[in-house]
C-alpha positions in Angstrom: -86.6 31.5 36.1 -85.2 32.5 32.5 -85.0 30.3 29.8 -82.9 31.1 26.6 -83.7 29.3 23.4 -80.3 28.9 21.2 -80.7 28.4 17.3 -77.1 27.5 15.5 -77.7 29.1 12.1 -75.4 28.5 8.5 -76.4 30.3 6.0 -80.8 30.2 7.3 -82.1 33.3 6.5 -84.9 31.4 4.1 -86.0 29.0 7.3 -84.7 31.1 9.9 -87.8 33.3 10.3 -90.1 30.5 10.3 -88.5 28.8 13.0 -88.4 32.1 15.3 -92.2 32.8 14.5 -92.7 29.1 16.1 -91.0 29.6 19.2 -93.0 30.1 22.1 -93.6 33.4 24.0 -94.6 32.5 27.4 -94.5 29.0 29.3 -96.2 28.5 33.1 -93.3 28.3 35.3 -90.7 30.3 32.9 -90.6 34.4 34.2 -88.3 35.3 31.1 -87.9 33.9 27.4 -84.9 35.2 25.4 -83.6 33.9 22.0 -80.2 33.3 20.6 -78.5 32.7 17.6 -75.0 31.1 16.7 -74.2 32.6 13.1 -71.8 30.1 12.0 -70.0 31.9 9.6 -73.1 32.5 7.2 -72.3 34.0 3.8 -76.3 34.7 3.3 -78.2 37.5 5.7 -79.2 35.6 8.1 -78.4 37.7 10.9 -80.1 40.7 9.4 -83.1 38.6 9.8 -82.5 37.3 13.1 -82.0 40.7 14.1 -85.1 42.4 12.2 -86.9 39.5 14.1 -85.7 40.9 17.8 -83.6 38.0 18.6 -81.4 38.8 22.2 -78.5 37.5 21.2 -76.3 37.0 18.1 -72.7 34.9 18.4 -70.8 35.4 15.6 -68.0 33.3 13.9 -66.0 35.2 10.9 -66.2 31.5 8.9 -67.7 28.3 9.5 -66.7 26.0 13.1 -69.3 23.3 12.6 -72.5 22.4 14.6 -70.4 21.1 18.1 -68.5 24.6 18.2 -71.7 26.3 17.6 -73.2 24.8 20.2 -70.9 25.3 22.9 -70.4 28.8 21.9 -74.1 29.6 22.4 -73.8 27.3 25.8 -71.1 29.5 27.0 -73.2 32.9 25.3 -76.7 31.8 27.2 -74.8 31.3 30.7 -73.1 34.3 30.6 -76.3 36.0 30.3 -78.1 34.3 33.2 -80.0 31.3 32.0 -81.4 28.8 34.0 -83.0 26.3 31.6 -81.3 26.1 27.8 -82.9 24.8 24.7 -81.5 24.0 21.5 -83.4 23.4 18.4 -82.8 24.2 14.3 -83.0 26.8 12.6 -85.0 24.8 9.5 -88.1 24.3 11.6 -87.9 20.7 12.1 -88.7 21.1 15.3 -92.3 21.8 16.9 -91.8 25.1 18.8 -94.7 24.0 20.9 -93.1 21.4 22.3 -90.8 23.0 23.8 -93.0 23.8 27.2 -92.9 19.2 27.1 -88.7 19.0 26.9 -88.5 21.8 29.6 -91.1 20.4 32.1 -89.0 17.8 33.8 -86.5 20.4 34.3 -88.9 22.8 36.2 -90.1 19.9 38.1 -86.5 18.8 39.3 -86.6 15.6 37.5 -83.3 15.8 34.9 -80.4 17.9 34.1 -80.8 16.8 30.4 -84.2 16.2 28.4 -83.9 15.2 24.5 -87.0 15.2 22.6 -87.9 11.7 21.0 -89.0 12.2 17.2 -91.4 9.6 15.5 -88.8 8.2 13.3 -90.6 5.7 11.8 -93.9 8.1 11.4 -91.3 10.7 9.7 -92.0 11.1 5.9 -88.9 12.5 4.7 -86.7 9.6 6.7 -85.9 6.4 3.8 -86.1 3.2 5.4 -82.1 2.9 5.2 -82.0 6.4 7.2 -84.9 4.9 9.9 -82.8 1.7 10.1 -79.4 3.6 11.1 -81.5 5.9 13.4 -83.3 3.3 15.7 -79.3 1.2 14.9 -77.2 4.4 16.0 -79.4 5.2 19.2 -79.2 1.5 20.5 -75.2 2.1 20.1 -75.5 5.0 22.4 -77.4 3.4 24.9 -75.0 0.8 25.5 -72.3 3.1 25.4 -73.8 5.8 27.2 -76.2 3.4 29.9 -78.6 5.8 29.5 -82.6 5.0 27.7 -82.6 7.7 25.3 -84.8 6.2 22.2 -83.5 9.2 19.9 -79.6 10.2 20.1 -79.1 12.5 17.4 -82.2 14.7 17.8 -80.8 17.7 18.6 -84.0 19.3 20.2 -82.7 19.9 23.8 -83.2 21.3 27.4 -80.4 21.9 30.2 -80.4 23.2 33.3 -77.8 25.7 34.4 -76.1 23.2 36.3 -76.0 20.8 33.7 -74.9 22.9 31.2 -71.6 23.8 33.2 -71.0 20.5 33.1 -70.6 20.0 29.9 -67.8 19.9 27.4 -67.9 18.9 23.6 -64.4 17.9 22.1 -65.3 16.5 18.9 -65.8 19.2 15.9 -68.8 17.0 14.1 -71.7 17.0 16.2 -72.6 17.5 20.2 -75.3 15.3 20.4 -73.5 11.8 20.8 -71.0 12.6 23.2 -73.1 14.5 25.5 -75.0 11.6 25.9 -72.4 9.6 26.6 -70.7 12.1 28.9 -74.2 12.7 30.6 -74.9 8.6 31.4 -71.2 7.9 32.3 -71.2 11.1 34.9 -74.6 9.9 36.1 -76.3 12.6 35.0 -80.1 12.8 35.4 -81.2 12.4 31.9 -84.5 11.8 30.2 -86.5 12.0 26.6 -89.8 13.0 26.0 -92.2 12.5 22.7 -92.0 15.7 20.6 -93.5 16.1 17.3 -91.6 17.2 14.1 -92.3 19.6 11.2 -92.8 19.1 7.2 -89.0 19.3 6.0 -88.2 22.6 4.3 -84.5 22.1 3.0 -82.8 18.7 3.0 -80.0 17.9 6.4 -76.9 20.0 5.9 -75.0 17.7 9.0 -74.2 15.1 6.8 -73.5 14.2 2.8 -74.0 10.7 2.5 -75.5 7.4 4.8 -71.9 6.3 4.7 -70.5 9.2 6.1 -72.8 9.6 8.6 -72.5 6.1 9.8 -68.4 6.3 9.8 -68.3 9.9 11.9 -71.5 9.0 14.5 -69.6 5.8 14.9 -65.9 7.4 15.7 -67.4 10.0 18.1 -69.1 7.1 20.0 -66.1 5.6 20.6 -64.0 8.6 21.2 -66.6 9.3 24.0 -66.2 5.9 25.3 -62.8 5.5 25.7 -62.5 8.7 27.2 -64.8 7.8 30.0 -64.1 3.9 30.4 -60.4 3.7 28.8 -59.6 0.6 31.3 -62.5 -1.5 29.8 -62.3 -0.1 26.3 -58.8 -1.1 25.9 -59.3 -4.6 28.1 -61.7 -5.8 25.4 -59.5 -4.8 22.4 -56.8 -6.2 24.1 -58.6 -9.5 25.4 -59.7 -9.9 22.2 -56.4 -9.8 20.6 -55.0 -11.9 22.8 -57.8 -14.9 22.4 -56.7 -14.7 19.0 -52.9 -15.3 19.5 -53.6 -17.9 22.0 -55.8 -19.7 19.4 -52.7 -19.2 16.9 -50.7 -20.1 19.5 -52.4 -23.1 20.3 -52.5 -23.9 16.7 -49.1 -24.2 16.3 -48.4 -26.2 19.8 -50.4 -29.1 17.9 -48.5 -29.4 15.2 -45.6 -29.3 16.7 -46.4 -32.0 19.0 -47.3 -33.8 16.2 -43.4 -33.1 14.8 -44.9 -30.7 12.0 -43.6 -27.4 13.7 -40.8 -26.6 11.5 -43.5 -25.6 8.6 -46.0 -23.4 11.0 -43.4 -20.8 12.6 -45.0 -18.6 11.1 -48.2 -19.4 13.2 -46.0 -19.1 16.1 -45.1 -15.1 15.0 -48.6 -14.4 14.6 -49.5 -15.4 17.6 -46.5 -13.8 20.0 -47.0 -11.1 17.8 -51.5 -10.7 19.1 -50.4 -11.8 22.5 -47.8 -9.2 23.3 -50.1 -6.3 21.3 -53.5 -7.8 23.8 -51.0 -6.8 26.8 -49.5 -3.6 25.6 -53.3 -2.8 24.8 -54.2 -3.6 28.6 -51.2 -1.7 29.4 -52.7 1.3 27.3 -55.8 0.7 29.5 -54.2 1.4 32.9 -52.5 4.7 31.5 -56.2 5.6 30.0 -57.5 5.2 33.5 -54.9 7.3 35.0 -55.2 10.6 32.5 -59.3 9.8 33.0 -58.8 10.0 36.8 -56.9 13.7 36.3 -59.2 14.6 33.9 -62.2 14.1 36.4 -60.5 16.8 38.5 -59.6 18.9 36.1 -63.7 18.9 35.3 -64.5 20.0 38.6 -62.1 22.6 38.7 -63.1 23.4 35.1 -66.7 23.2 37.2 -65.9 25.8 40.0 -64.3 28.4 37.7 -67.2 28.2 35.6 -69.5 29.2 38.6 -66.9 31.8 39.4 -67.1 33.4 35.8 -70.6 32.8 34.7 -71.9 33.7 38.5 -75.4 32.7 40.0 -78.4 32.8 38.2 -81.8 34.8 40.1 -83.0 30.8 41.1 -79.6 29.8 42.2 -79.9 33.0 44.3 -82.8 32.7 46.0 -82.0 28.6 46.3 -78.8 29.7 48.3 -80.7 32.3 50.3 -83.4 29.6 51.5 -80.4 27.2 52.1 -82.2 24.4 50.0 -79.5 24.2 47.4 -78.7 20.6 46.5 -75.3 20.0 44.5 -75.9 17.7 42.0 -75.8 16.8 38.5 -79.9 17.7 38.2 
């Protein structure tokens, strides 16, 4: 069983080392831990340190890509190299290396596919009350969206499985977290969170420059992710929603002209053709959503296959196949 811990790193040669010494060396039930880091276009040294460190692995981009390209990049860079069990944390030590024997263990036991760790928000320090608010706020958004129970969305301290991993695929450029949550608890994914613990801060979040910002970009990669896995009921709300409103209007204006005061509300009567007609296009939209989603289900399974084909079979998946107890699943 190998297990390949993945760092994305901009410009982290100050933290960098201090988040390496933290990681862990050996873990009961892991054969073979091997690091990895996605320089993201750093301008500073910080792959000379990863290197000086020993790090396994180093994927490069010439400039910056952001954290979602990163991330896939060292998805597709710890596969390749024959990881069965993949963790993600930061390269500013935010993250208790520790811990990361807790967010593996329900992988080794066969119990999820995905596990996020669950930081003590509200026991964090460095987190304003506005920032604890929109934490506890934004992961209650992906819950519903994403019918899963993770209490922390946007931590980004993570274990996959091989399998799981494959499965994956990250569209938006600002941040993986979301809308692999999403993607995991529409696919039915086996996904879980465990309590981790979380490091004093040593440099302030580079992800994001203001509350607002924040709030606006988590809040259009939720529903990105959405309607690209439930367009049919995304677009039957919006449209069912428009439509209650013209047929309000519409209403509106059928009592007054009843009354013989409809010469002065035509006006009412445009509005309300006008929400009508966009509430059915918008159902319309819907069906055509559902359609491309149906392709796009295939297409993820062939995407699926050829992954198998080009990464090949880990050592476990090996010996799993030889004993004839593999199980296909999203585990």
């Amino acid at each position: 069983m190998k297990l390949i811990i993945q760092i994305p790193c901009y410009n982290e040669a100050e933290t960098l080392e201090v988040a390496l010494n933290d990681l862990p060396k050996h873990i009961d039930g892991i054969d073979e831990i091997e690091y990895l880091i996605i320089n993201d276009g750093s301008h500073d040294n910080t792959v000379e340190v990863a290197k000086n460190w020993g790090v396994n692995y180093v994927v490069n981009f010439k400039n910056n890509k952001g954290l979602a390209r990163g991330f896939m990049a060292g998805l597709d860079a710890a596969l390749r190299n024959g990881a069965d069990i993949i963790v993600n944390t930061d390269a500013d030590n935010q993250y208790c290396g520790d811990d990361i024997e807790k967010i593996v263990r329900p992988i080794l036991d066969g119990e999820a596919g995905m596990v996020i760790g669950e930081r003590p928000i509200d026991q964090t320090a460095h987190f304003s009350p506005l920032k604890k608010k929109l934490q506890h706020l934004g992961s209650w958004v992906v819950r519903k969206a994403s019918l899963t129970d993770v209490p922390d969305a946007p931590s980004g301290f993570r274990a996959y499985s091989r399998h799981t991993a494959m499965r994956l695929n990250v569209v938006n450029d600002y941040t993986y977290t979301l809308e692999t949550i999403v993607q995991a608890g529409r696919r039915k994914m086996a996904v879980t969170s465990v309590p981790i613990r979380t490091n004093p801060e040593l440099r302030p979040s580079r992800l994001f420059h203001s509350m607002f910002g924040y709030v606006k970009k988590s809040m259009l990669t939720i529903s990105r992710a959405l309607m690209q896995y439930k367009p049919l009921y995304c677009f039957t709300i919006l449209g069912s929603i428009l439509s209650l409103i013209g047929a309000v209007v519409l209403i509106r204006f059928l009592v007054f002209y009843f009354q013989g005061n409809g010469a002065g509300h035509i006006q009412s009567l445009v509005i309300a053709c006008m929400l009508i007609t966009i509430g059915v296009v918008g159902f319309f939209f819907g069906l055509l959503g559902d359609t491309v989603a149906a392709n796009r289900k295939i297409l993820e399974e062939l995407q699926f296959e050829v992954r198998k084909m080009d990464y090949g079979l880990s050592d476990e998946e090996k010996k799993q196949s030889e004993d004839k107890s593999f199980i296909h699943g999203d585990a």
